[in-house]
C-alpha positions as CSV (number, residue, x, y, z in Angstrom):
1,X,0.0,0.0,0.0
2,X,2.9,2.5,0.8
3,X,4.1,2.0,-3.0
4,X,0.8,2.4,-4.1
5,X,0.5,6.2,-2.4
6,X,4.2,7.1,-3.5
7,X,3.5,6.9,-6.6
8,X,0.3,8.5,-6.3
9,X,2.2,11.2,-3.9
10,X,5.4,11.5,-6.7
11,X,3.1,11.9,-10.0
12,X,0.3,14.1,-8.4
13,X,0.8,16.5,-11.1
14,X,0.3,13.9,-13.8
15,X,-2.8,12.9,-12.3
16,X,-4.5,16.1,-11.7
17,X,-3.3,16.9,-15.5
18,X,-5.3,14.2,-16.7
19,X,-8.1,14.2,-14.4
20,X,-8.6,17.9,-16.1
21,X,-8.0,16.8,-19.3
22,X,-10.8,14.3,-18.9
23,X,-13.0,17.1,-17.0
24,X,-12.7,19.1,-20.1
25,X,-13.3,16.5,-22.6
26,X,-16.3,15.7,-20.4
27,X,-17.7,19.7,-21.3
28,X,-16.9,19.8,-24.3
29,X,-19.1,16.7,-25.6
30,X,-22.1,17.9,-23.4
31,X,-22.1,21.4,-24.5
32,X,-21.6,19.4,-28.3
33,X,-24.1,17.3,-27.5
34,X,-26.6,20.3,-26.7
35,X,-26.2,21.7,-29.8
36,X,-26.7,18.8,-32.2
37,X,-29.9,18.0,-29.8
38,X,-31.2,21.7,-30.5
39,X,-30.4,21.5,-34.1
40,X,-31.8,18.5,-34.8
41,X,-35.0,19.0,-32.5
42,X,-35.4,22.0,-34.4
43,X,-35.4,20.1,-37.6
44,X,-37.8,17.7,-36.8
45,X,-40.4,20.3,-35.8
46,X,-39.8,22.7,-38.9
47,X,-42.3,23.2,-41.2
48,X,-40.3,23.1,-44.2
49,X,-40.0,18.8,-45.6
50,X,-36.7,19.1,-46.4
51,X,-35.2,20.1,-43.1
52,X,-38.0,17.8,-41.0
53,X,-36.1,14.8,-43.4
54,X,-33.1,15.8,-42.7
55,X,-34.0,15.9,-39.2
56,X,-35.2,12.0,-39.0
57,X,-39.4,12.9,-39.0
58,X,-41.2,11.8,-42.2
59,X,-44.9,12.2,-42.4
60,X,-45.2,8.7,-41.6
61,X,-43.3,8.3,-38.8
62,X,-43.8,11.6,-37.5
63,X,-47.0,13.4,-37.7
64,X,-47.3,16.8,-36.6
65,X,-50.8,18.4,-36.3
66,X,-51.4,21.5,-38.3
C-alpha cells in the first residue's frame, strides 16, 4: 500500500493533468451534444420537408398536427 501512495504522492501532477483533461473532454461533448440536440430538434419540428427529413421525422413516422 505505501508504493501504491508514493507513486500517487510523486506523479500528483500527472494525475491532476489528466483528471482535467478528462474534465474538459467531459464539457466539451455535453455542450456538443446540446447543440446537435437543439439542431436536430429544431429540424424535426420545422415546417419546411426538407429540413423535417433531414431531421429524421417523415410524415409517416412523424405526424405533426397543423
Amino acid at each position: 500500500m505505501g508504493e501504491f501512495l508514493s507513486v500517487l504522492t510523486e506523479n500528483g501532477g500527472l494525475f491532476a493533468s489528466f483528471f482535467w483533461t478528462g474534465i474538459r473532454l467531459f464539457a466539451v461533448g455535453a455542450v456538443g451534444a446540446l447543440v446537435l440536440g437543439i439542431v436536430l430538434a429544431s429540424m424535426r419540428v420545422s415546417p419546411v420537408p426538407a429540413l423535417r427529413t433531414v431531421g429524421g421525422c417523415t410524415s409517416a413516422r412523424c405526424a405533426t398536427p397543423r
